[in-house]
PANUKE-696300 format. One line per field, with one value per residue: residue number from 1; x, y, z of N, C-alpha, C in turn. Coordinates in Angstrom, 1 decimal. Layout:
N
nr: [NUM,...]
n.u: [X,...]
n.v: [Y,...]
n.w: [Z,...]
ca.u: [X,...]
ca.v: [Y,...]
ca.w: [Z,...]
c.u: [X,...]
c.v: [Y,...]
c.w: [Z,...]
This chain:
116
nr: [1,2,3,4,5,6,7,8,9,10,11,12,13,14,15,16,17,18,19,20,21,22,23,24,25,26,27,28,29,30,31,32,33,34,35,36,37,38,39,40,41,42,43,44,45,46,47,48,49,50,51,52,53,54,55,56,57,58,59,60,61,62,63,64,65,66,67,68,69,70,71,72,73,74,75,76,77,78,79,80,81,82,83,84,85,86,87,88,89,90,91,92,93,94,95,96,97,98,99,100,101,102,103,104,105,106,107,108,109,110,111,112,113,114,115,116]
n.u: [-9.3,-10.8,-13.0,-12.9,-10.6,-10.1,-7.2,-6.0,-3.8,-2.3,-0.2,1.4,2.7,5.2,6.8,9.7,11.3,13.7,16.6,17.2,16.0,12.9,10.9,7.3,5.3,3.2,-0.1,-3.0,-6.6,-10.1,-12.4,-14.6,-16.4,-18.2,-19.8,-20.6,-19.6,-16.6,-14.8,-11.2,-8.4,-4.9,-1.3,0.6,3.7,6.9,7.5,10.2,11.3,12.9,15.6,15.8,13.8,11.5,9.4,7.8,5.7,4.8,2.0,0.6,-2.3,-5.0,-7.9,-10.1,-12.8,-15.1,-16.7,-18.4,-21.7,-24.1,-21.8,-18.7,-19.1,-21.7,-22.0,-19.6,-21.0,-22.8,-21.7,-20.5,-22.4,-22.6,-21.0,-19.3,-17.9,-16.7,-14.4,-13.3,-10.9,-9.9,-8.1,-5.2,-1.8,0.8,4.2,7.8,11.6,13.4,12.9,11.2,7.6,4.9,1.5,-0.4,-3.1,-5.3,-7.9,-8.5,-10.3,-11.5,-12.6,-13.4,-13.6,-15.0,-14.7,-15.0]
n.v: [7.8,5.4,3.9,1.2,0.5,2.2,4.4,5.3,7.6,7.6,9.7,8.8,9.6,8.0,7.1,5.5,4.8,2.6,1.6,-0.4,-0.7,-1.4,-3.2,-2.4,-4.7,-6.0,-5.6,-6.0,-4.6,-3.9,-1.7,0.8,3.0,5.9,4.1,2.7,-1.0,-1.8,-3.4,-5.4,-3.7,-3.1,-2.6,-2.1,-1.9,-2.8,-1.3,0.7,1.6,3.5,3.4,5.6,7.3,9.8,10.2,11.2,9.1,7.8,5.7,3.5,2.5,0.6,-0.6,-3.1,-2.0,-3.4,-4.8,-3.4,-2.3,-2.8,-2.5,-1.8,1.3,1.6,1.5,3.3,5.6,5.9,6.1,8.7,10.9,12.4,15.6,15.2,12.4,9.5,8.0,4.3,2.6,-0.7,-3.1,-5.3,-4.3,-5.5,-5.8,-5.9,-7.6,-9.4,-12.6,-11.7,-11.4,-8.6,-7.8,-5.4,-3.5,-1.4,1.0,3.6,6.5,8.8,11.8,13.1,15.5,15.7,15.4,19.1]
n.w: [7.2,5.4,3.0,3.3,6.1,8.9,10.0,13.1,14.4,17.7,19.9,22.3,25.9,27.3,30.3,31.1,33.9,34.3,34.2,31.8,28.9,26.8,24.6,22.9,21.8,19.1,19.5,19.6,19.9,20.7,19.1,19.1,17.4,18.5,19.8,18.6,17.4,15.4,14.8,14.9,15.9,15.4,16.2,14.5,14.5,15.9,18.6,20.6,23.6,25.3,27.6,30.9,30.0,29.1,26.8,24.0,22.1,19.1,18.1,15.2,15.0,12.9,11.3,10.7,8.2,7.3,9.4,10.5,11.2,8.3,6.7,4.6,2.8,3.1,5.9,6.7,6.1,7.8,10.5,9.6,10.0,12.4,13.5,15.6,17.6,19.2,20.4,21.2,22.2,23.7,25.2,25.5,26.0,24.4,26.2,26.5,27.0,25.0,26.3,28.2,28.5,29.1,29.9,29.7,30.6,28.7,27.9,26.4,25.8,23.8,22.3,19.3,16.3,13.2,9.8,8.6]
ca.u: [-10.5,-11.4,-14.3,-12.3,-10.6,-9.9,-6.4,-5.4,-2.2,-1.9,0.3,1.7,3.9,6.0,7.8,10.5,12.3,14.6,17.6,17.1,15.0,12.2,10.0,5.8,5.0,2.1,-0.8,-5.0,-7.5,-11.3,-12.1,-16.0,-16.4,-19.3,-20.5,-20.7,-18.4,-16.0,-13.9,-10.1,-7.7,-3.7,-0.5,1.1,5.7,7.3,8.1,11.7,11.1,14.5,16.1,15.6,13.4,10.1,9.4,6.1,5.6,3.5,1.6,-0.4,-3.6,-5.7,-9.1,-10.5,-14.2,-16.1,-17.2,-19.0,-23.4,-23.9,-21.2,-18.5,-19.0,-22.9,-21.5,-18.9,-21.6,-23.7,-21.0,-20.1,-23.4,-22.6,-19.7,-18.2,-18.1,-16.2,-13.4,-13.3,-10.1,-9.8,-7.5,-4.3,-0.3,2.1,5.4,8.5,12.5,14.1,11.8,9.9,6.6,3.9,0.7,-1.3,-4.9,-5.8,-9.4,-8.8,-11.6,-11.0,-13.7,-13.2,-14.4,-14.8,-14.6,-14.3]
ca.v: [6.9,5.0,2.8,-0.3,0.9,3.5,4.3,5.9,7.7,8.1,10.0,8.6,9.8,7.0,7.4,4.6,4.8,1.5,1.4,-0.6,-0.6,-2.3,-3.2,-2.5,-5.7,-6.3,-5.6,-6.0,-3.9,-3.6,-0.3,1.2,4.5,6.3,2.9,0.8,-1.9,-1.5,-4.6,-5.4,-2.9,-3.9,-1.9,-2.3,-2.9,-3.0,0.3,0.0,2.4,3.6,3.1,6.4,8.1,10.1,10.8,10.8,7.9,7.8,4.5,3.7,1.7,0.5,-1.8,-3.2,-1.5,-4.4,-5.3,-1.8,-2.5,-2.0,-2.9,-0.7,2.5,2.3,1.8,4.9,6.9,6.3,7.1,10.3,11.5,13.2,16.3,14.6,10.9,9.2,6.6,3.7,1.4,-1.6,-4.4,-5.2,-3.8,-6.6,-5.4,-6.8,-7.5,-11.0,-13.5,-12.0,-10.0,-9.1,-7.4,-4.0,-3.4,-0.6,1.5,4.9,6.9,10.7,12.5,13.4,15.9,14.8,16.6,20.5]
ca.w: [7.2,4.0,2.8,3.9,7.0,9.2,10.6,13.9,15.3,19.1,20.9,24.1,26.2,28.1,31.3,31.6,35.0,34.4,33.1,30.8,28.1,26.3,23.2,22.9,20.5,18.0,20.2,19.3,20.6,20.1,18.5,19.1,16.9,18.4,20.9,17.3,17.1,14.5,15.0,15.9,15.8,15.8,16.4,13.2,14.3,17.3,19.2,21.3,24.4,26.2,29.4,31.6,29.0,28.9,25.5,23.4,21.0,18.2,17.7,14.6,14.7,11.9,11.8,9.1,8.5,7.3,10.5,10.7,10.6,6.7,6.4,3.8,2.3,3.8,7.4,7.0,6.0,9.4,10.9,9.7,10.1,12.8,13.8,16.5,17.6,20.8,19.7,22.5,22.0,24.2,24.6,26.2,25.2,25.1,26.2,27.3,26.4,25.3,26.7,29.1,28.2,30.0,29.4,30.5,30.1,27.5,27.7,25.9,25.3,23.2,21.9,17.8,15.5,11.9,8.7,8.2]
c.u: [-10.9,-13.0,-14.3,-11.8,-10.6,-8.7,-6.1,-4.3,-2.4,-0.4,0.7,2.7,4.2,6.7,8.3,11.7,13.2,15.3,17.8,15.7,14.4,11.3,8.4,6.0,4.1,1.3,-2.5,-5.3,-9.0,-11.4,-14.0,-15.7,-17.9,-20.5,-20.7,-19.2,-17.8,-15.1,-12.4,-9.4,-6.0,-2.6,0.3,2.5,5.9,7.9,9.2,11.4,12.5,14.7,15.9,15.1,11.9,9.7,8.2,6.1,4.3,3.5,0.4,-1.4,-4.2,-6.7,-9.6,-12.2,-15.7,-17.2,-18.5,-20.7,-23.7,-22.9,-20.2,-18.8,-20.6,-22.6,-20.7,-20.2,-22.8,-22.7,-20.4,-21.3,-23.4,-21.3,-18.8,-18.7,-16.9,-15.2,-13.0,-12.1,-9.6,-9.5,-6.1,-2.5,0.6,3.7,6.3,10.2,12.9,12.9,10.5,9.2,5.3,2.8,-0.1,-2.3,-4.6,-7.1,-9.1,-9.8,-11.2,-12.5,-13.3,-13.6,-13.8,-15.3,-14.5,-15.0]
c.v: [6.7,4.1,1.6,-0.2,2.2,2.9,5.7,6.2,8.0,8.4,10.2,8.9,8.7,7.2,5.8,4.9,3.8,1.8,0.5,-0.7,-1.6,-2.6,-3.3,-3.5,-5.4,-6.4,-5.7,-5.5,-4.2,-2.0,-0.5,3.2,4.7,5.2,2.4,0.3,-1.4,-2.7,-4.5,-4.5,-3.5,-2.9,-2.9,-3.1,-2.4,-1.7,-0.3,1.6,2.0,3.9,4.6,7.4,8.4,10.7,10.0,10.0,7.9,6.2,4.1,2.3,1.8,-0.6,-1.7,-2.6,-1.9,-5.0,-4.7,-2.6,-1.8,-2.1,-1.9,0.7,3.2,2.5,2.8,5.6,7.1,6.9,8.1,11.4,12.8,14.3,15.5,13.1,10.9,7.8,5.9,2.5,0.7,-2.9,-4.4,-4.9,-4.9,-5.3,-5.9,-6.6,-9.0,-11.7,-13.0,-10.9,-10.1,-8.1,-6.4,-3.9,-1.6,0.2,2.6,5.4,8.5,11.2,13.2,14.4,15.2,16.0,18.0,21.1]
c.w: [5.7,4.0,3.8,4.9,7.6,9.9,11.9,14.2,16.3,19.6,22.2,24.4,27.3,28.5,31.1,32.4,35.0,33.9,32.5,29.5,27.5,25.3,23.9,21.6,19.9,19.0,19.6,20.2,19.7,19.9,18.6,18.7,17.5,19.0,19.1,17.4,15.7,14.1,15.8,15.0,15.9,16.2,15.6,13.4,15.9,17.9,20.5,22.1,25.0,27.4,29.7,30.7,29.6,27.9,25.1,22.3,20.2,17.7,16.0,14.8,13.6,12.5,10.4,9.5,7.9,8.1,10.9,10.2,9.5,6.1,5.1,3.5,3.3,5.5,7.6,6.9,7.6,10.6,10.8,9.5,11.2,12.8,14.7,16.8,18.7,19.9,21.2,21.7,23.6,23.9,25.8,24.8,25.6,25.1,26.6,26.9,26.5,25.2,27.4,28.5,29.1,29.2,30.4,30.0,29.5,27.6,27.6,24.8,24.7,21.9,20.4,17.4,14.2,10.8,9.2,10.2]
């Protein structure tokens, strides 16, 4: 977390029963630190998930943190007022192979601590 954004890593783990396999695209989400808006969130490059795999994937997210009330450095600091804080990202995951893609709804919510 900086002035100007903040970046997330999630670790998912993804079952894929098909044999064959498929890419997570460039996806947006809305991002609420702590019920404030924060703005849009993206998933940065294209993750390639494998045919008969269950393995844990690490995604990164970022958002820019202009959006934040106060905007910059005074908006981080309301939010790190407190110890803990609630990170709500919302949105949909494109995924797909070739041509076709389709899309999954998104609402993960995880409970933070912040600093020491």
């Amino acid at each position: 977390m900086s002035a100007k954004e903040v970046e997330f890593e999630l670790n998912v783990k993804i079952k894929n029963p098909n044999r064959f396999g498929f890419n997570i695209h460039k996806s947006e989400f809305d991002i609420k630190f702590s019920d404030m808006e924060i703005g849009k969130a993206h998933i940065e490059k294209k993750v390639h998930i494998n045919a008969n795999s269950e393995i844990a994937h690490s995604f990164i997210i970022s958002a820019d943190l202009s959006k934040i009330v106060g905007g910059g450095i005074v908006g981080v600091l309301m939010l790190l007022q407190n110890k803990k804080a609630t990170v709500n990202i919302k949105g949909e995951i494109v995924a797909g192979k070739l041509f076709y893609k389709k899309k999954f709804p998104v609402d993960f919510n995880q409970s933070i601590s912040i600093g020491k």
